[in-house]
N, C-alpha and C positions, 0 to 999 in steps of 0.2 A: 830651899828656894833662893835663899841670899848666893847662896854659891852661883847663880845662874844668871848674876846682873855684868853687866858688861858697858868697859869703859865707852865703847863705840854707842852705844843704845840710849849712854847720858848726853853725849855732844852731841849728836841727830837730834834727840827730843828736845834738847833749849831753845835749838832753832827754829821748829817748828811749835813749840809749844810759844815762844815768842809774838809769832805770827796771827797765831790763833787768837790769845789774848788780846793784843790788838782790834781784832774784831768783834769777840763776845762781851766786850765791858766786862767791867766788876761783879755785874749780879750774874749775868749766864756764868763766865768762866769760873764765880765761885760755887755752884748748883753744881758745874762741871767739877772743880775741884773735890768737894765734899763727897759727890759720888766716888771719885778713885779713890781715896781717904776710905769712904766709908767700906766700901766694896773690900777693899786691902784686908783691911782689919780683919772682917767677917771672912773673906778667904783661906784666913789662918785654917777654921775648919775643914777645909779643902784640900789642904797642904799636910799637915802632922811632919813636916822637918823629912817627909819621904825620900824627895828627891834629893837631897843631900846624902841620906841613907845610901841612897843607891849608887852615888856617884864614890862616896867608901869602898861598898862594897865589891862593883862591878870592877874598877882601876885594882883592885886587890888580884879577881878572879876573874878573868872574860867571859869564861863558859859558865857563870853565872847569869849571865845579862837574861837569857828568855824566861828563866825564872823570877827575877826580880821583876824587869818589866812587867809580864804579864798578870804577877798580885799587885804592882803598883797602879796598875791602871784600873783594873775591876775594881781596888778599892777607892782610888779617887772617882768614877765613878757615882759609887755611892757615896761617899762624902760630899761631893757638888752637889748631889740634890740635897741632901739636908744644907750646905752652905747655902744656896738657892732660896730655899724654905724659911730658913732664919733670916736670910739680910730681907723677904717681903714681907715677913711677919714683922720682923724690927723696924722700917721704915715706914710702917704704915701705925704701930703704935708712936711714933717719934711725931704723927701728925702734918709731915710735910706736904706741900701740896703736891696737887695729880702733874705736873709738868716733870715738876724733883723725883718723884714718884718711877714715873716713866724711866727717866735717865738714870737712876739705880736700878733698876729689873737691867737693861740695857749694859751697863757700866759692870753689873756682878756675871753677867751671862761674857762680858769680853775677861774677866778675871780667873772666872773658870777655864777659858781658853786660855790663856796664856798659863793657866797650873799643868794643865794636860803639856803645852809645848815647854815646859821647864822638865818635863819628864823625857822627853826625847833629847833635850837638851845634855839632858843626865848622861843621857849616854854617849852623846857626842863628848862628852869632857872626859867620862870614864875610859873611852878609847884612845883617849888625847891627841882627839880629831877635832882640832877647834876653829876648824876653817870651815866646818858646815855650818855651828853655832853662829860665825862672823857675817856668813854670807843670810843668815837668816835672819838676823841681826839689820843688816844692810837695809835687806829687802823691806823688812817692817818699816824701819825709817823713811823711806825712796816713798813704800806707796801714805804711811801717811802724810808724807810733804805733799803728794800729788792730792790724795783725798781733802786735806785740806786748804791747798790751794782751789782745789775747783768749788769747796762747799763754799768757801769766800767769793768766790767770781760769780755762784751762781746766789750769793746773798740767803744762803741755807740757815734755817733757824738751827738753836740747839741740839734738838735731837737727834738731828741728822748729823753733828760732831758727833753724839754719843755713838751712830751704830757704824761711823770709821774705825772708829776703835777696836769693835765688834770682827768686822769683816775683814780688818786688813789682821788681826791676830787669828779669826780663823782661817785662813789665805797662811799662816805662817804654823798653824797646826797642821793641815794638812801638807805642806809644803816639809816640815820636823818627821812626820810619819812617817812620807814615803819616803825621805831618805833612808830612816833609822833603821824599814823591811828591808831595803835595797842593797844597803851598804854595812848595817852591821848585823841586827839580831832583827826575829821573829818573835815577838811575844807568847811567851807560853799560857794560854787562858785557862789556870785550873783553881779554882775555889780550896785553898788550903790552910783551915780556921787555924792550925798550931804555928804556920809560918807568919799567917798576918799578925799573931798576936806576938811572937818572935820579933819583926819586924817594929811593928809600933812600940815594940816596949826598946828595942834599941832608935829608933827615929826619935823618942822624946826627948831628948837635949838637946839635936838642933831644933825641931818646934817650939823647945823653950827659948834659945836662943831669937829663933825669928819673932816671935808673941812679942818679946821686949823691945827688940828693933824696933818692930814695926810699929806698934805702938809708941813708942817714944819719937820717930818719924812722922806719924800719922793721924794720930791723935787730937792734934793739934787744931786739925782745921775745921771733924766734926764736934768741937767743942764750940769754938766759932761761930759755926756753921748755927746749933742750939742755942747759944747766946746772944747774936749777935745780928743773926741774917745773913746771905747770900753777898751782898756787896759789901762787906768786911772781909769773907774769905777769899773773896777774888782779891780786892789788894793787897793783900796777905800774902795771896800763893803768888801775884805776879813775881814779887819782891820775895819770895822765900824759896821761887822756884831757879831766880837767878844762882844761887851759889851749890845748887845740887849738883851742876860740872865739876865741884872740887873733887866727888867722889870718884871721881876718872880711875886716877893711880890706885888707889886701893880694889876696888873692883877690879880692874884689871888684872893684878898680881893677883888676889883671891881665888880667883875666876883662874887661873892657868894655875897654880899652886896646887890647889886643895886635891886632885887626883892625884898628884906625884907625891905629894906629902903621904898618903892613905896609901900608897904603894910599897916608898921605903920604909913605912911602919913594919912592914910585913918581912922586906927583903932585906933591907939594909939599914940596921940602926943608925950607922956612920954616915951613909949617904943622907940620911932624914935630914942629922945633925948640922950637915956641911949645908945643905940648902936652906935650910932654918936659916943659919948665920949669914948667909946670902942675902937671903932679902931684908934683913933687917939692920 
């Protein structure tokens, strides 16, 4: 999933997440916060480091893509509902109220979408076509400036930020879909327990990898959030959300890298080595 973040996606969202803040004060925008925090975390389930998997394996071999697609998505699938399942069981023994409540069922139902379009994602970087990812990228920014510019004019309570989130990510699933039948592969749909478990046992080092990110990222705010109340995390995230831009340059090199990297592993030791030394 880390492989899938994008310099363009942090400098669209300061600005708009700027704007927003502004309007939700400290206690909405930390309820807001706490939910994409909380959601993140609990979406690890959802994830298992697949999509990175895929993007290895697919940049290696093309005429693998309908095969890997087509277990990766049956299986996230089924891992969203149990992600789904745990973050309402966890947020309702956490005691929060029915409004926080709300905005987590809402906030994990937009993170499961955005796991699904990190998988077409996948494949747009394993073909190192990354002008689809750009433009999907684009678009998700464009309509939350718009969705959020109008929930402010039209004086929209919280919940109605939470289901922008929602619609304009699945607006950017279906949109990752039909390019990914049109333009590259067809997903093979076939139930194959020796490959999934092939797969997830090679997928476990990036899901360890992401678990720590993400936690050590994220962590942060439902702890907060538990100690502290709703308007501690909001000024929190105002002012913590400022320096997430610096991530630009590395995501960006990351994010265009890691296919060609997974490629001359295969073809050219020498080439790997020269580009290694390149960007570092």
């Amino acid at each position: 999933m880390l492989t899938c973040w994008s310099g363009n996606e942090y400098s669209f969202w300061f600005f708009y997440f700027v704007y927003m803040a502004r309007y939700l004060g400290a206690e909405d925008l930390g309820i807001l916060s706490f939910a994409l925090s909380f959601a993140s975390i609990l979406g690890l389930i959802g994830d298992l480091g697949l999509s990175s998997l895929m993007i290895r394996e697919v940049s290696r071999n093309l005429s693998q893509a309908p095969r890997y697609l087509g277990s990766i998505l049956l299986m996230k699938i089924l891992l969203s509902m149990v992600n789904f399942g745990v973050a309402a069981i966890a947020i309702n023994i956490l005691g929060y109220s029915e409004p926080t409540i709300r905005v987590v069922y809402i906030i994990t139902l937009y993170n499961i979408a955005t796991n699904f379009t990190y998988v077409f994602y996948s494949v747009f970087q394993a073909f190192e076509r990354f002008e689809f990812q750009s433009l999907g990228i684009i678009l998700n920014s464009t309509l939350m400036i718009v969705g959020i510019f109008f929930a402010v004019e039209q004086r929209l309570d919280l919940i109605y930020f939470a289901f922008i989130y929602l619609i304009v990510n699945t607006i950017i699933l279906v949109y990752s879909f039909l390019i990914c039948i049109r333009k590259f592969t067809i997903p093979t749909l076939n139930i194959d327990w020796v490959f999934w478990k092939q797969i997830i046992s090679e997928s476990a080092p990036f899901w360890l990898n992401t678990v720590f990110v993400l936690i050590y990222f994220k962590i942060d705010m439902v702890m907060l959030s538990v100690m502290n109340g709703d308007s501690v995390v909001g000024w929190y995230a105002a002012s913590y959300r400022l320096i997430d831009a610096l991530a630009l340059l590395p995501a960006v090199l990351m994010s265009t890298m890691y296919p060609v990297f997974s490629k001359f592993y295969v073809s050219s030791i020498d080439s790997l080595e020269f580009a290694f030394k390149k960007i570092t």
